[in-house]
N, C-alpha and C positions, 0 to 999 in steps of 0.2 A: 504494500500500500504506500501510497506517496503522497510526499510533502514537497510544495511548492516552493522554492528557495525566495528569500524575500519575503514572500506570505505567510506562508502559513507552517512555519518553522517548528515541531515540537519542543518546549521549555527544556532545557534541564532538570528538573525537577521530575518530570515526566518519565524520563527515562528508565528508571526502575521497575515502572509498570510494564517493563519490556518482557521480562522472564514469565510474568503471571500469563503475559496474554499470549504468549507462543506456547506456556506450558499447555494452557485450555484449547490453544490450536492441534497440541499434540496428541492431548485426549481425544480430540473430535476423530482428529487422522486413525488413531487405534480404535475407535468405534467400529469407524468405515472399514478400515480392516479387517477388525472379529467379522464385520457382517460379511465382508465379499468371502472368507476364507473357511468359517464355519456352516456359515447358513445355506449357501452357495453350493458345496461341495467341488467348488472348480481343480482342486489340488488332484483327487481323485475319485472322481463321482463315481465307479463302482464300488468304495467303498463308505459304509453309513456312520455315519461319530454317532457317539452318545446323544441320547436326544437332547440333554443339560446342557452339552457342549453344542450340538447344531444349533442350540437356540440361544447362544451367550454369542449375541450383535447387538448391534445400535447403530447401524448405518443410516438411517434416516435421520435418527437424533444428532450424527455426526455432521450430516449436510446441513441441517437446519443451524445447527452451533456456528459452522464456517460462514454462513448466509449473518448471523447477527456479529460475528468477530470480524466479517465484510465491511457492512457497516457503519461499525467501532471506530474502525482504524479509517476507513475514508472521511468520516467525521471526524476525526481528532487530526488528522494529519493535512487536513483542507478547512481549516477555521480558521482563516482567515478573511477578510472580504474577497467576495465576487468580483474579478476583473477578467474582460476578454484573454488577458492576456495568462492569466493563472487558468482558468475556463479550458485555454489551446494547451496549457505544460500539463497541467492533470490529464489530458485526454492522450498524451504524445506517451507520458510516464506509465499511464496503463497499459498503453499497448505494449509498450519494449517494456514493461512485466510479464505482462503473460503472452504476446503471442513468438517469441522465440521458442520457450519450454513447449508451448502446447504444439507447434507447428513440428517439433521436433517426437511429442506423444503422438501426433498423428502418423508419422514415417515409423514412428516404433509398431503402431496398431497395423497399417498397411505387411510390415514385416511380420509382422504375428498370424495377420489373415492367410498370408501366401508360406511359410511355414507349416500353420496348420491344416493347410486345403480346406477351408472355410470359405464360403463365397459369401462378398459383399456388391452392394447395386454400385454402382457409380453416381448415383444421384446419393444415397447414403454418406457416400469419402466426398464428394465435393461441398456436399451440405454441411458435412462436420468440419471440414476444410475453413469453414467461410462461417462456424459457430452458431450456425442455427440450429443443429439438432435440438430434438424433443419429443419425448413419447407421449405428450399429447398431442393430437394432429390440429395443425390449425384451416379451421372452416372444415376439416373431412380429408386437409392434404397432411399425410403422414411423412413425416421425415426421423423415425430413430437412428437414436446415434447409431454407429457401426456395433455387432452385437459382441465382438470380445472388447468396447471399451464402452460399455452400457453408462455408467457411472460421468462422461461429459453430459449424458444432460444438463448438472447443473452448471456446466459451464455457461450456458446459454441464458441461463436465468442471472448469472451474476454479469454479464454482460449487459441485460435490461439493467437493471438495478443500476450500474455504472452511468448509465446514460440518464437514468431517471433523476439521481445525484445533483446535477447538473443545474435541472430544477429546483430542487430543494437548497443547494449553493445558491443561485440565484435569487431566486422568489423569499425564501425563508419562510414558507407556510405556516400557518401556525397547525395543531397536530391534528384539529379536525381532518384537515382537508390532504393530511399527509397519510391518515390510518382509517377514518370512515367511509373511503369510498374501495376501498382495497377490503375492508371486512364487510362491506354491503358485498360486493364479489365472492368473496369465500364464503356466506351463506347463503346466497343464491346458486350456488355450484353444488351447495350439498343441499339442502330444502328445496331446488324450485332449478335442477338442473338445466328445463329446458328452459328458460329465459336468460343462461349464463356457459357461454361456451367455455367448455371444461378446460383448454388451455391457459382464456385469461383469469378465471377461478383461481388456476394452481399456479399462477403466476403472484395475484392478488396475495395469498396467503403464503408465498414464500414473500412475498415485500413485505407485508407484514411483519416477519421475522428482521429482514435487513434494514426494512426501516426504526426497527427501535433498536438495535444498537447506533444507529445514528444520532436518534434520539439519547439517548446511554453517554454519547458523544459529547453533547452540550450540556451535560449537568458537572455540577461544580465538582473540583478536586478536591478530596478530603485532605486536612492535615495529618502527614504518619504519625505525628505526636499523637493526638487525640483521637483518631481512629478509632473503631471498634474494629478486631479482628475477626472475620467471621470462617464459619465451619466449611472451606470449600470445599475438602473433600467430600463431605455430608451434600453439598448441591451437585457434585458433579455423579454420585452414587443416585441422586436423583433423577439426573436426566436420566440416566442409564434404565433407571425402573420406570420411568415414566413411559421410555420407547420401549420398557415391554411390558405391561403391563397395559397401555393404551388408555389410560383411563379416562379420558374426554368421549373415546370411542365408544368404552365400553356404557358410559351413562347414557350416549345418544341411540345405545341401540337396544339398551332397555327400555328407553323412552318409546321405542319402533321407528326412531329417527333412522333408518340408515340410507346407506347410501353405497350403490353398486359401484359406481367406478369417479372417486374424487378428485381423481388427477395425481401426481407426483408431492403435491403439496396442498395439505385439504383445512376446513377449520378445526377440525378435531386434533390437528398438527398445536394447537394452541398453549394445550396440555402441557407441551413442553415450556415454553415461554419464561413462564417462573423460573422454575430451577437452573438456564441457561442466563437469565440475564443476574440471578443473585452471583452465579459463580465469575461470572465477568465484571460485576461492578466491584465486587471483593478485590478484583486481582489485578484490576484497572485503578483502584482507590477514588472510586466516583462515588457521589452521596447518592441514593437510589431513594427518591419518592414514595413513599407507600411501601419500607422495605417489607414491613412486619404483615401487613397485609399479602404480601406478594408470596412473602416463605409460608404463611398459614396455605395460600393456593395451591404451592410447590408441594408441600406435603398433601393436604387433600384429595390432588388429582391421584396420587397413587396409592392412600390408605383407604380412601372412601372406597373404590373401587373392590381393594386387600377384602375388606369389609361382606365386602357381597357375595364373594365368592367363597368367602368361607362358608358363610352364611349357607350357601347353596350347595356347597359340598364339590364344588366344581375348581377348585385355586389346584389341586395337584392333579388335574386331568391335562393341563398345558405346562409344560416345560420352561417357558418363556414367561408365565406370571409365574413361576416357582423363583426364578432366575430374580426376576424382577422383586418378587415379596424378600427373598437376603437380602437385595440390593437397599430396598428400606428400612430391614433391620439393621444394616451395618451401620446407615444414612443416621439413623436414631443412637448407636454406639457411640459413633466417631463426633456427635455433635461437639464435646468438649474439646477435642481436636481441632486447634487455630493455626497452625502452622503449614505457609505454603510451602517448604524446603522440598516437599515431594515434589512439586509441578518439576524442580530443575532438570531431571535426567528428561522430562518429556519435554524441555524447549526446546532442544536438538533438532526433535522430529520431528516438534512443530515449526522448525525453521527449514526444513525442506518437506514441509508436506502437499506445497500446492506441486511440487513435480510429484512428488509419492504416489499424490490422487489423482493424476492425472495419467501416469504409466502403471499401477499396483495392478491393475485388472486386467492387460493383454498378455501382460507377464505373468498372470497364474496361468491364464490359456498355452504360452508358451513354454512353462515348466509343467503343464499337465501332460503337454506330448512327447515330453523328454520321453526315451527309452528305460521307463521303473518301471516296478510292479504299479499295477493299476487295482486290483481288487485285495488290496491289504492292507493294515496298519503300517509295515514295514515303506510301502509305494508314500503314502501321506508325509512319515517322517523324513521321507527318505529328499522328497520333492520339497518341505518347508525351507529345512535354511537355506538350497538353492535360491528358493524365490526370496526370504527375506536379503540374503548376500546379494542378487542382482538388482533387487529393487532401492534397495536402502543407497548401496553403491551409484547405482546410475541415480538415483534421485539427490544423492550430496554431489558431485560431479555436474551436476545441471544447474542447480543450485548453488554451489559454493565457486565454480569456476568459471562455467558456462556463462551463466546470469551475468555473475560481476563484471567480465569481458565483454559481453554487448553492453550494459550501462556507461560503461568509462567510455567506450567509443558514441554513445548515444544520448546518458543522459549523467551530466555530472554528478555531483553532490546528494543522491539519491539517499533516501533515508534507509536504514538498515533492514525497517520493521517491513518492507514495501516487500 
């Protein structure tokens, strides 16, 4: 993410909050991971994991975290006034951010397709070429991403979201007009589908996510002197239960609210909200509005839910609310637990994980056709640290060398956090 040299500088002061907000990038990236890598079974689909184990992801929760740390950091790193000329360096500094690595994820996915004799369309590679992919089709024209790099959908949507920025830099909305007509959207996509085509729905309700770490963006810095320390790992155990667990879902379809096909990002995604923006304002040292309010939500959406299925006799018939009902007991353990020292070892990862997530998934397909056993435990283990050794590797190599080598020649004094 970037910062406009002249404009909109980050303070000194600020600086610190660099660790917390890569380490919660880093969580997000291991989410995505458990999911592509358990849930998925791409390592070795003839063989089954334990159901505890196929069903311990959170990749949605992972995307949605990266959509509000999106955000965050575009907000914090562009506060300063609106001028043409800050307007052209943020749009120039976005691009030689991401489309070097990504144009370089797409040459890796084409290699991975003709490798593994997998057939892709040509309108498929030139649409994802050109970052329009999206598996919802719009007006009835389908365009998914290429299928061994599923996961660029959200490329596409933080693409919108960059441009919509723009606006918001400009204009300064006040927050009616920045979250009301995005959540009139994501409930007419799930209550009253046809009046609401399911792409700008699932677009509505991932803005919604990107737009309140923007929001997140403009509220005051706490002093570290007088801070309260809060329980992050107790919120980031939350997201985790909350994407499995589902609990906004689960009320809406006791209610008989449901809904057959929400898009990529739906209102029932909301659930999450709480517990992603407590663990971001924690770690960012923002003062959060209505914290107490928001962490009673954070908890609710996942106990109320716990609640019912006990209730029903139905919480150990799915593997994924078992997963998720630990994930709130530890959440309730660790509350006395203030120290972020843990996020350190995950800033790493979250400091190369926009290449991580944008190569981790052609590259299970390409370690899946390696020559292992395929229907064993032995094929799985045998296949994992290949894929983590080439992916971690080529995603620090992209990241630590590649990147900084097109910035120096492209865009000077770029901020670290970018």
């Amino acid at each position: 993410m970037t910062a406009d040299p002249g404009v909109s500088k980050p303070a000194p002061a600020r600086r610190p909050t660099e660790m917390g907000i890569e380490g919660v990038r880093g969580v997000a990236a291991l989410m995505v991971a458990m999911s592509h890598l358990f849930y998925l079974d791409l390592l070795t689909p003839a063989w089954k994991l334990p159901p505890w184990l196929h069903s311990l992801e959170g990749g949605h929760a992972g995307v949605l975290t990266f959509f509000v740390l999106s955000g965050y950091v575009i907000g914090w790193t562009n506060s300063g006034a609106f001028t043409p000329d800050a307007g052209r360096s943020y749009v120039w500094r976005r691009l030689v951010r991401l489309a070097p690595i990504y144009q370089v994820a797409m040459i890796v996915t084409l290699a991975v397709i003709w490798f593994t004799g997998l057939s892709e369309s040509p309108r498929v590679i030139v649409g994802s070429f050109l970052g329009l992919q999206n598996f919802n089709g719009y007006f009835g024209f389908s365009l998914d991403p290429p299928l061994v790099n599923g996961p660029l959908w959200s490329l596409n949507y933080e693409l919108l979201y960059y441009g919509l920025f723009l606006i918001l830099w400009r204009r300064n909305p006040k927050a009616a007009w920045v979250f009301g007509p995005a959540l009139l959207a994501g409930m007419l996509g799930w209550f009253a589908p046809r009046f609401m085509p399911l792409f700008l729905a699932s677009y509505a309700c991932g803005w919604l996510f990107w737009a309140v770490g923007w929001w997140l963006s403009r509220q005051p810095l706490l002093d570290r002197g007088s801070s309260d320390p809060q329980p992050v790992a107790s919120w980031v155990l939350l997201i985790f239960a909350s994407h499995e667990i589902g609990g906004v879902t689960r009320v809406l379809n006791v209610l008989g609210w449901y809904s057959n096909d929400a898009g990529m990002c739906a209102i029932a995604d909301l659930g999450l909200m709480p517990s992603i923006l407590l663990a971001l304002a924690a770690v960012a040292h923002r003062r959060l509005p209505g914290r107490r309010r928001i962490s009673v939500l954070a908890w609710a959406v996942c106990v109320i839910p716990m609640i019912g299925m006990v209730m029903t006799g139905r919480l150990l018939g799915n593997p994924g609310w078992v997963n998720g009902s630990v994930a709130v007991v530890l959440a309730a353990v660790l509350l006395p637990f203030r120290s972020t020292n843990w996020l350190r070892p995950l800033a790493w990862f979250g400091g190369i994980s926009y290449a991580f997530y944008v190569l981790h998934f052609p590259l299970l397909y390409f370690v899946q056709f390696l020559p292992l056993p395929k229907a064993a435990a032995i094929g799985f283990f045998a296949r994992l640290p290949i894929w983590v050794a080439l992916t971690l590797g080529l995603s620090w190599l992209l990241e630590r060398r590649f990147q900084p080598w097109i910035k120096r020649r492209l865009v000077p004094s770029l901020n670290p956090l970018s």
